[in-house]
Structure formats: structure tokens, C-alpha cells
N, C-alpha and C positions, 0 to 999 in steps of 0.2 A: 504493500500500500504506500502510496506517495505521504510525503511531510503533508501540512495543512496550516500546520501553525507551528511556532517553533519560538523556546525563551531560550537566548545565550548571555550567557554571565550575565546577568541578574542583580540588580543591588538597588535594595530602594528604602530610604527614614525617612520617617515623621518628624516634624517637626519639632524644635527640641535634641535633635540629632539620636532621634529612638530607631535603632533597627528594626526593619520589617521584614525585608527580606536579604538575604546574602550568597552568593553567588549560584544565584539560580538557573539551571539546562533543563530542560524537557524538549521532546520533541513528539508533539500528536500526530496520527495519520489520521488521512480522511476514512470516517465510516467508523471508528475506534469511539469507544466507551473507556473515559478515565477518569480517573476519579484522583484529587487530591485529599489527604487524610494527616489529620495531624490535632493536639490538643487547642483549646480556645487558646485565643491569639496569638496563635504561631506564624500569623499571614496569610490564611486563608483566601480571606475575602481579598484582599490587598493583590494577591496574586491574580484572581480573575479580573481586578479591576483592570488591571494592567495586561494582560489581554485582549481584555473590550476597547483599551485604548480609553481609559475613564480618568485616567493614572500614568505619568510617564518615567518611568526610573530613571535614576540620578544616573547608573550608566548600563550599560549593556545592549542589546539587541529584541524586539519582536519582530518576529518574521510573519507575514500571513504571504502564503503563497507564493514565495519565493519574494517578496518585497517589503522591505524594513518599515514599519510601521511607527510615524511619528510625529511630529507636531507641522512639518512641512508639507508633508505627502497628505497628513488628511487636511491640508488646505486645497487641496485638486478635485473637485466636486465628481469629477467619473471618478475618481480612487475610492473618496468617501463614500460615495453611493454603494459601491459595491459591499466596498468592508461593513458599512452600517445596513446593509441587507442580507448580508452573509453572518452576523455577528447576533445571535439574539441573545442578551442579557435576563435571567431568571432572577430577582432581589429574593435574600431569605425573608424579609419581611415585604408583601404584598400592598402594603399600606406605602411605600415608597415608592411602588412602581404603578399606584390606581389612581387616578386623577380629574377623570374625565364624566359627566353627569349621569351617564349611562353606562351598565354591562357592552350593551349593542358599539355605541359609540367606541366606548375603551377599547375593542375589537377591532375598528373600524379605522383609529387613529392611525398607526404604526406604517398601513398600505397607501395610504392617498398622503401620508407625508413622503413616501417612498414613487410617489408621481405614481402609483400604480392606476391604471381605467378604474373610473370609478363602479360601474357595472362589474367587472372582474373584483373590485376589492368587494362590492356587496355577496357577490360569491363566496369567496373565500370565508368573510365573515358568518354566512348561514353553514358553511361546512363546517367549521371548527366548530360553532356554538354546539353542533350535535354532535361532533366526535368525542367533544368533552360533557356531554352530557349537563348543557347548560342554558339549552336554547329556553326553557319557563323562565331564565335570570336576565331575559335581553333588554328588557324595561327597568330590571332593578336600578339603584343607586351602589354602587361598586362597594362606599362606605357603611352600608347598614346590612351588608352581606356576615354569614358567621365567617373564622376565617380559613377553612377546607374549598368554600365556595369562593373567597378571593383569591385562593391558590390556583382554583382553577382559569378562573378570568386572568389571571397575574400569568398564568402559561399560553393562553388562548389569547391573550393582547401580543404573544410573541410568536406562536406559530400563524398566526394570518400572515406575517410575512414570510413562511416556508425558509427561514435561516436554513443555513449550512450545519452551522456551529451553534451547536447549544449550551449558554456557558451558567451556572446554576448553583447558588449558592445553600448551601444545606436546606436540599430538595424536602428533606422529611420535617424541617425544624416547625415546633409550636403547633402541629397538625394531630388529629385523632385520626384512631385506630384505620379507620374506614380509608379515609383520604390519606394515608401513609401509602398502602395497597395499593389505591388509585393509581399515585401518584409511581410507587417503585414499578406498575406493571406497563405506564406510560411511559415509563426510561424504554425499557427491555423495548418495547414496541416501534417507538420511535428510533430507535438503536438499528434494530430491525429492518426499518424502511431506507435505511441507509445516511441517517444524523448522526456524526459525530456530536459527541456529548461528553464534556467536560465538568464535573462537578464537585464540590467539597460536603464533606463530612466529617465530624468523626463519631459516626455511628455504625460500627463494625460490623453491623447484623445488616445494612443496605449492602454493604461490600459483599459483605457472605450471598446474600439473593443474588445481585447483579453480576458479581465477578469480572469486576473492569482488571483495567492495570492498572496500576496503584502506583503514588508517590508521594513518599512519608514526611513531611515536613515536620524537624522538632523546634523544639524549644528554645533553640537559638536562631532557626529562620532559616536553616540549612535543609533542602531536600539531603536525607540520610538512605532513603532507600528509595530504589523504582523495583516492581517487580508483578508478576501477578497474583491475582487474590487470595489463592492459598498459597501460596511463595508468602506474603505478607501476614496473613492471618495463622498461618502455622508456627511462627517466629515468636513463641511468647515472651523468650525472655528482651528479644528487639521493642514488641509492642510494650515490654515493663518500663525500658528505656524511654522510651520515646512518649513515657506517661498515659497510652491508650487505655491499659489492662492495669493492675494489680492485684496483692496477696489480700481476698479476704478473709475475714474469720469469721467461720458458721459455727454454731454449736446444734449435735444430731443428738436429742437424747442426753446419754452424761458425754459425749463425744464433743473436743472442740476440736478444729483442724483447719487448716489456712488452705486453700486454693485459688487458683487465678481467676480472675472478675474482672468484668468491664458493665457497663451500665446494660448491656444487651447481650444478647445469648447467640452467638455464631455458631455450625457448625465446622468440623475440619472437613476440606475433602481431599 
């Protein structure tokens, strides 16, 4: 599979001169399922920003498509076009990414800022509303939505424009039981149809379902490990390091006894 996007040496602080990230490589193929994994604030989100081009690191490289992506090039309105229709950004929280007075509208925005026919974007907008099983929420108000259902408009304001690249920040975070499902069988699927899909977590039971590649970002802002999913998830005493898992202590009866825990229940395979 060809590159698709690509980080070379990597470095980026906050304000303050706070490390976020530090010398960071990846490189995605198109059609690929990855996933970033590492504990809160290890750069996460900071890494996708900078991706989407939301964010420009102090130095190094993004690559989209063989062309360095950066504050000159997305002044070239054919460049930008394409990378901001090839780019869909996922927010873990919904409430940053809903804006607009309508479900229908919110759907509708993303295409006609993207100069799409308006008749084809009214398209697009009635397909997705019922692939996502949303079209009774087209009249709602985005804001008085619970928040399972603004996940879904928050992904459906991003597929009307059929992105390449789906880039998604803790796809399960703040969601019930139901719409976690949803939402993890909507990765696989999309995956499927041939969307490369980039996403963070560090909820190791998504990893275990989806089985992307993996790259382990710790605690000092270094990716530590690329690898795949049981490559990564079979490594306990790596995942102790890198703060995922630890020793807990259960008591069975008069029985106490330490074993390895993490907030979710993965299997090995």
C-alpha cells in the first residue's frame, strides 16, 4: 500500500516551553486502520491536530501525498481544497464540532463550503442521515441532542464530504454502552469501504475489537513502540511502562493476589 500521510521528526511545545510532542515518524498507508495509544496527555490530540494541519510544529515534516504540508502551501486554494476534502476531522467532544441550527443543516454545511452542487450535496446529506440512522434528528437542534446522538451528527457533518482520511479523537470517549458499538462497528465498516482511519485512545478493549497498528506514545511524548495489536496488547510489562495497564489487588474469598488491570478487559490473541 502507498504512504498517504506521513510525520518526520516531529517536535512540537506549548506555550510556556511545555513538550508535547518529541521526535515524532509515522508513516500511514492508504486504506490502513491506526490507531494512536498512549496515557492522558501524552499528545494525543496535539498529534492529530497537526495532521489536520490545525497545528504547525516548531520543526519537522507533514507529508500528505507526497507534498509537505504547511502554512505556504495551504495558502494555494487547489492545495487547500483538496487536503480540506480529503482531511475529515472527528472532535472527542461533539459540542466543538456542532454549531449550526439544525441536525439537517450541520450535514449540509461541510459540502457547499466545499463548492460541492448543491442538489448532489442535498444527496449526500439524505444518504448519510440514514446510514447513520438519524434521518427522525434532521429538524432537531444539534444542542438539545443526548450526547450518543451528537456523536453521530459530529461523524455525519464529516462523512457528507466522503474524506479520504478519517482522523478521530477518542472515538468511544463520554458515550454509552449502545453508541460505543455503534460507533466501534462504524470504524470496522468504514475501514472496510476503503477509509483510512486514524484514531487515539487509550482504551485497550477498542484496540483489542478493531486491531489497527498501533503507536504507543508515553509519557514523555516519544512514540516508544509501533507494532500490531497483539504485538502491542500482549507486551504487559511494555503496557506497565508506558502507564496503560497495572498491578491490581483483588481479594477472592481469604485470597489476596495482584494481577494486571487496565480500566477494560482485552483479550490476547
Amino acid at each position: 500500500m502507498e504512504e498517504i500521510i506521513a510525520l518526520k521528526n516531529i517536535n512540537y511545545t506549548y506555550p510556556g516551553n511545555i513538550t508535547a510532542l518529541k521526535n515524532i515518524h509515522l508513516s500511514v498507508k492508504k486504506g490502513e486502520l491506526f490507531s494512536i495509544i498512549g496515557h492522558n496527555g501524552c499528545g494525543k490530540s496535539t498529534l492529530l491536530n497537526i495532521l489536520n494541519a490545525l497545528v504547525f510544529p516548531d520543526t519537522g515534516e507533514v507529508v500528505f501525498k507526497g507534498e509537505t504540508v504547511n502554512e505556504k502551501i495551504l495558502r494555494d486554494k487547489a492545495f487547500v481544497t483538496k487536503f480540506r476534502q480529503n482531511m475529515g476531522f472527528i472532535f472527542q467532544n461533539p459540542d466543538i464540532q456542532l454549531f449550526n441550527p439544525t441536525v439537517y443543516d450541520e450535514l449540509l454545511f461541510a459540502p457547499l463550503q466545499l463548492n460541492m452542487p448543491h442538489e448532489m450535496a442535498v444527496d449526500r446529506v439524505e444518504e448519510t442521515l440514514s446510514y447513520l440512522g438519524i434521518s427522525h434528528l434532521r429538524d432537531r437542534q444539534p444542542y438539545l441532542l443526548s450526547g450518543g446522538e451528537k456523536k453521530r451528527v459530529a461523524i455525519g457533518s464529516v462523512l457528507t464530504m466522503n474524506p479520504e482520511i478519517l482522523l478521530i479523537d477518542e472515538p468511544l470517549a463520554g458515550l454509552d454502552p449502545k453508541t460505543q458499538t455503534f460507533v466501534t462497528e462504524l470504524l470496522l465498516e468504514l475501514n472496510h469501504a476503503g477509509k483510512t482511519i486514524i484514531f487515539t485512545t487509550h482504551q485497550l478493549d477498542l484496540i483489542d475489537h478493531l486491531q489497527p497498528r498501533v503507536a504507543v506514545l508515553s509519557e514523555d511524548h516519544t512514540i516508544q513502540k509501533t507494532g500490531t495489536a497483539s504485538e502491542i496488547l500482549n507486551d504487559e510489562e511494555f503496557l506497565i511502562g508506558v502507564n496503560l495497564i497495572h498491578k491490581h489487588v483483588h481479594k477472592h474469598g481469604d485470597e489476596t493476589h495482584k494481577h494486571y488491570h487496565s480500566h477494560y478487559v482485552f483479550h490476547k490473541h
